[in-house]
Structures are given as structure tokens and as C-alpha cells.
ROBAZA-163393 format. One record per residue (C-alpha): y, x, z; residue in one letter. Coordinates in steps of 0.5 Angstrom, whole numbers, plus 500, padded with zeros to 3 digits. Each point is the difference from the previous one (the first is absolute). Layout:
N
YXZA
...
//
This chain:
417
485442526X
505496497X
507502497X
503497507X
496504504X
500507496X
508499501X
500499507X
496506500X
504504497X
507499502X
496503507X
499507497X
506503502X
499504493X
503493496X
504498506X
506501498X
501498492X
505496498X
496494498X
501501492X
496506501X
494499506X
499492495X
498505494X
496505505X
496493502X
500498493X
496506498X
495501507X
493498499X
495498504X
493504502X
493498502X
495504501X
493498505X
496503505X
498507496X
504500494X
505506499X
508498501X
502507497X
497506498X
502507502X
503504495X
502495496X
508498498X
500492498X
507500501X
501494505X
502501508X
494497504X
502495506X
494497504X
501492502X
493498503X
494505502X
497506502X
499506496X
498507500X
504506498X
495505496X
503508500X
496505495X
497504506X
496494502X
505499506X
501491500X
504496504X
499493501X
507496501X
501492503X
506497496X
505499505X
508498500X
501506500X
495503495X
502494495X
508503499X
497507498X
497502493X
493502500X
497506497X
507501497X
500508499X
498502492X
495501497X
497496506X
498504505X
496495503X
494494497X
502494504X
494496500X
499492503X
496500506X
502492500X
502496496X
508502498X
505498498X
507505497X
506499496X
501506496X
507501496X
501504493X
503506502X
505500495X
503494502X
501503507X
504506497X
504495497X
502497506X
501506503X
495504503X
497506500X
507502497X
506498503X
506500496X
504507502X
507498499X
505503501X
503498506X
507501499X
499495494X
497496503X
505499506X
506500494X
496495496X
495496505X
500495495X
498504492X
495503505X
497493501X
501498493X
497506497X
493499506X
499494497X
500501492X
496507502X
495496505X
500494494X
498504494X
494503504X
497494501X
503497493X
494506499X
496499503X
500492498X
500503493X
493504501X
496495503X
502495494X
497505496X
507501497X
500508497X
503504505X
497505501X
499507495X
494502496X
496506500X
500502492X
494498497X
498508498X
500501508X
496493501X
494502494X
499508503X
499497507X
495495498X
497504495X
499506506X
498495506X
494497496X
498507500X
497499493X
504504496X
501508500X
505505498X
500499492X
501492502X
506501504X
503505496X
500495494X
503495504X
506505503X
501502493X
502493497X
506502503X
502507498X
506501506X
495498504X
494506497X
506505500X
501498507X
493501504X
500506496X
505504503X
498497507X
494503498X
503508500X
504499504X
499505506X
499494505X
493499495X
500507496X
492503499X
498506495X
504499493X
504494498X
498492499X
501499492X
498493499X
500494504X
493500501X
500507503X
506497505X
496494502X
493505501X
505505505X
503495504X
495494502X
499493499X
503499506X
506505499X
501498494X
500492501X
506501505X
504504495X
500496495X
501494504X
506505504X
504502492X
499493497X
504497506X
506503497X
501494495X
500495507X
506504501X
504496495X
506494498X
504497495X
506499505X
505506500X
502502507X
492499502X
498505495X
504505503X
497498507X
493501497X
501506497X
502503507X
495495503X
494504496X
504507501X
499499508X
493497499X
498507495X
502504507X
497496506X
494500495X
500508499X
501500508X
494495502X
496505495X
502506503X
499498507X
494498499X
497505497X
503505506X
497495505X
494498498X
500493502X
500496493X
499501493X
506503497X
500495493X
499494505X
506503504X
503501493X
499493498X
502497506X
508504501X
500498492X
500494502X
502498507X
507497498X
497495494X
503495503X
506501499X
499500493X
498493501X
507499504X
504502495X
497496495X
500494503X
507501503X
502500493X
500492501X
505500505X
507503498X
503499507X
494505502X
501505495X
508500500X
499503507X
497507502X
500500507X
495492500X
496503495X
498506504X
500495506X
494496495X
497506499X
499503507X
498493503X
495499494X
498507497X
494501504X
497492499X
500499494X
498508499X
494498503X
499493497X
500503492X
496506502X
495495503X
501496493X
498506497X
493501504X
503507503X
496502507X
503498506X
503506503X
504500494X
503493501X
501502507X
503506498X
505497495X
502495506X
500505506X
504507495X
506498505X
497498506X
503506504X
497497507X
493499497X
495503506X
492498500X
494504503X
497501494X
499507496X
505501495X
501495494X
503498493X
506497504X
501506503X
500505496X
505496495X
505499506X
500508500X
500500494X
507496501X
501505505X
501506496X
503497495X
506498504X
499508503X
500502492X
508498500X
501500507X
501494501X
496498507X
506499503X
499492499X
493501503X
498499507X
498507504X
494503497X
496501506X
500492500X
497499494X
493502501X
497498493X
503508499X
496502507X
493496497X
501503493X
502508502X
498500507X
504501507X
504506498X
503497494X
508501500X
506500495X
498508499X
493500498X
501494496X
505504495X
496505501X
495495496X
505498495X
501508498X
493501499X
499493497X
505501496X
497503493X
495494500X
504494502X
504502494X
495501496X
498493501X
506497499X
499504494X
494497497X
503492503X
506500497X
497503494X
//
């Protein structure tokens, strides 16, 4: 497909209609063609690779995990809609001719808007159409001056300390035991002080105290304790030379220790997943604000304004979220996690997931400090329904917090220790 005919194409997906031209040259500027032959794998399920899929040519089949598979011709129709677009991926998509695709960075697509929409307020926006329109653009501008930034390889993105790095390896060869791994945490002796107190903490308290770190190590698991250190050493992402970012930080961290605490409790309660890998995933289901507010320090006219601020990262959070925990080989359920923490209206027809269980997270949180006033009904967001059954109500759910509440502080105890 030559650039031509992928922008005729694409200014048929009703998805790119309608952008100004500035921003819908950008969104071809970064489109990219696929090919994939007769037989070979387009997309595979459970995957997120962080690009929207559109079919040009070909015909395909869609691969469920109950073994359920649906062939699909392309047609007009099918041609204007994203394909397999629900993450992780629910379906494999697989070649059964030669086909042809354009896929589009996700990012660059919330950039332009999707996914989340500016929620100006409409009484501003009526009064100042024109700083409305004015402050879109240098929001939409630095999410692709992002993204540009990313792909030329420019270090945009934060890295995960090297503590944190050099146990995961050591962990997942699967060649090193307790004594090793204690070694290594205890280079860093806030770290040690940390794992220890998680260890005797009532969430992992056996028969008598863990002393040293080796015994923690023991008591936890390799796995439990993988995710923990990972889990304290994030709060040094949680950092900025910038004064008025540093504050936002610091309230950034204190909102993530608490939707951490809840995603650990709730799945605790629920079952659904483990508790240290919902712990990890409320931790850091707001990482791409970091690199929002690190970024915007470039662009004065953004940081001058509050209300543009918040804009950007509401349009940006949950892409660049999930793009950082794919840079950081996180597992896709909790890139998807990041990216869908506020997507009040997700609905699939599968078993409960990561995703859903931080939207509840989210949820209580709100209900905590009674604020899901500015949340839609709680009948209508049925993450709630997936994660805490049929008979969930507001009731029930401050019944949760008030049983919950000892370990939910506690845990905010051991993260902000």
C-alpha cells in the first residue's frame, strides 16, 4: 500500500473523519502497513502491542479462547472498524489469505482524541470557543511531540531503578534462592527494612517474627517477593526537580499507595487474581502521569495552566501508562489495566479481570471520601458487577471498606514507609 492509498483509506474510517488536517497528516505520518500471508498469525490473544488494527485486503479468522473461530471477509464495512481492538486481545486474528492492514499507535490516537475525549467544561467552553480551541491543539500537539519523541528513541519514558530491575532478573532465571535474593535487596537497606515489615505484617504474619532478610524472603516467596520490591522501589519514579511538579507527585503517590492498598484487599476478598500482582498494578496505574508532568515542563504555556494540564492527562494517562509498562516488560493485563483504571463503561463477556478489579478499586476509593457523585450510576459500571457479583451495592461496598480498613491501612503503612 503506497502513502496515497493508505491516506484515501483512512480518511474513510469514520474514527479519522473528522480531524483538522494538522492532526489526521500526523496520524498517517505515523500509520504503518501490515502483511501477513496465508496461515500466519496477524494478532495473537492475550497480547497488547499498543496499535489499533484496520483491515485493507484479505480475509481472516477470529480465534476466542473457548476454541469458538469466526472467519471474516473485509468489506467496506468491515474495513472502517478496528479489529480484535478489546485488551489483552480477546481474539487471535489469523491470515486465511494474503492480507493487508494499517495498524495506528495507540497513543498517537489519544492524542488526537479518542478514547478520551476532552470534558471541558461547557459553560467555558461556550464563553471562550476560541482558548478552547487554542488550548486542544497544544494539548493534542504534545501528545504527538511525544510520541515522535519515543520513536526517535529520545529518553522520555521513566526507568525502573536498577534494585528493582537486578532481583526480577535474578528471580526469574530461577537460579538464585533466598540468601542470593536477600543479598541483593539488602544493597539497599530502606529496601531490606521494607520487605521485612510486609513480611510481619498481618497480611503475611506466620509463627514468630521475620528478623533478617533472608528469613522475609523465605516467608513471602520468590514470586511475593519479586513483586514487592518492584512494588516499594517505584516510589522513587515518583520524583521532579520541578517545584509545583514535585507537589503533584507527591499527591500522584499518595492516591496510588491507596488505590494500591484496595486492589490488594480486593482481590484478596475476591479471589480473582494475586494480591501482590493487583497491588503492582494500583501502584502504578497512573505512571503515565509521571511522564506527563515531566514532559510538560517543556512547554510553559501548558504548565501555566491547570485546567490544559489536567486536560492532557486525562486525554493521555492510560496510553502512555500503558506504553511505559510495556517498556518496563510488565504483563499484558496490567498495561491494560493502566490504560482502561477510568473506563467507567468497559464490558466484555469474560471472567473478571485485572482491569476490573482496579476500576473497583477506583471505585471505592471515590466512595471512601464520598465522591462518586461525578461517576456514572453503579448499576451501570459493571466491572463492579464482574468483580463482587450481582448483589453489589454502595451498602455492601462500605461494608468491604469497614471490614477491609485495618489492612488497607496497614498496607499504606508498609508502601509509604
Amino acid at each position: 500500500m503506497n502513502a496515497t492509498t493508505a491516506t484515501e483509506f483512512l480518511r474513510r474510517i469514520p474514527l479519522l473523519a473528522t480531524l483538522p488536517d494538522w492532526q489526521f497528516d500526523l496520524v498517517v505520518e505515523a500509520a504503518q502497513p501490515v502483511e501477513a500471508q496465508e496461515g500466519a498469525t496477524l494478532i495473537t490473544r492475550g497480547t497488547d502491542d499498543g496499535f489499533t488494527y484496520f483491515l485493507t485486503h484479505g480475509d481472516i479468522s477470529l480465534d476466542s479462547a473457548d476454541g469458538v473461530v469466526r472467519q471474516i471477509e473485509v468489506t467496506p464495512e468491515t474495513r472502517i472498524q478496528p479489529v480484535a481492538n478489546l485488551r489483552p486481545r480477546m481474539f487471535g486474528v489469523t491470515a486465511l489469505t494474503r492480507v493487508q492492514a494499517v495498524r495506528i499507535p495507540d497513543l498517537v490516537l489519544a492524542a488526537a482524541g479518542f478514547d478520551h475525549p476532552s470534558q471541558e467544561d461547557d459553560e467555558a467552553a461556550t464563553a471562550d470557543d476560541t482558548g478552547k480551541q487554542q488550548r486542544d491543539e497544544i494539548d493534542s500537539k504534545l501528545g504527538f511531540r511525544l510520541y515522535q519523541d519515543l520513536r526517535a528513541n529520545n529518553r522520555v519514558l521513566p526507568t525502573l531503578p536498577d534494585l528493582a530491575l537486578a532481583v526480577r532478573k535474578a528471580i526469574d532465571t530461577e537460579e538464585s534462592d533466598a540468601r542470593k535474593i536477600a543479598r541483593l535487596v539488602e544493597t539497599d537497606p530502606a529496601m531490606a527494612a521494607k520487605l521485612v515489615k510486609a513480611a510481619n505484617s498481618a497480611m503475611y504474619a506466620g509463627s514468630g517474627n521475620a528478623k533478617t532478610c533472608s528469613a522475609a524472603v523465605v516467608r513471602l516467596g520468590m514470586d511475593t517477593t519479586k513483586q514487592l520490591v518492584l512494588t516499594f522501589a517505584l516510589k522513587d519514579v515518583f520524583k521532579s526537580r520541578d517545584e509545583s511538579s514535585r507537589r503533584q507527585m507527591q499527591a500522584l503517590w499518595k492516591h496510588s499507595a491507596e488505590i494500591a492498598a484496595l486492589c490488594f484487599v480486593i482481590a484478596r476478598e475476591s479471589g480473582l487474581v494475586q494480591p501482590e500482582e493487583a497491588l503492582l498494578a494500583g501502584l502504578v496505574h497512573d505512571v503515565g502521569i509521571i511522564a506527563i508532568l515531566n514532559y510538560a515542563q517543556q512547554y510553559p504555556q501548558l504548565m501555566n495552566d491547570p485546567h490544559l494540564v489536567q486536560q492532557t492527562i486525562k486525554r493521555l494517562r492510560g496510553e502512555l501508562g500503558a506504553m511505559i509498562l510495556r517498556d518496563w516488560r510488565f504483563s499484558p493485563s496490567a498495561v491494560s489495566a493502566a490504560r482502561d483504571a477510568e473506563n467507567w463503561s468497559r464490558r466484555h463477556h469474560r471472567e473478571a479481570d485485572l482491569s476490573d478489579l482496579l476500576i473497583v478499586a477506583q471505585f471505592h476509593e471515590r466512595l471512601r471520601y464520598d465522591k462518586v457523585d461525578e461517576l456514572p450510576p453503579m448499576q451501570e459500571i459493571s466491572a463492579i458487577h464482574r468483580v463482587l457479583g450481582d448483589e453489589a451495592s454502595v451498602e455492601k461496598s462500605h461494608e468491604l471498606l469497614r471490614a477491609a480498613r485495618e489492612h488497607i491501612d496497614e498496607m499504606q503503612s508498609v508502601l509509604s514507609s
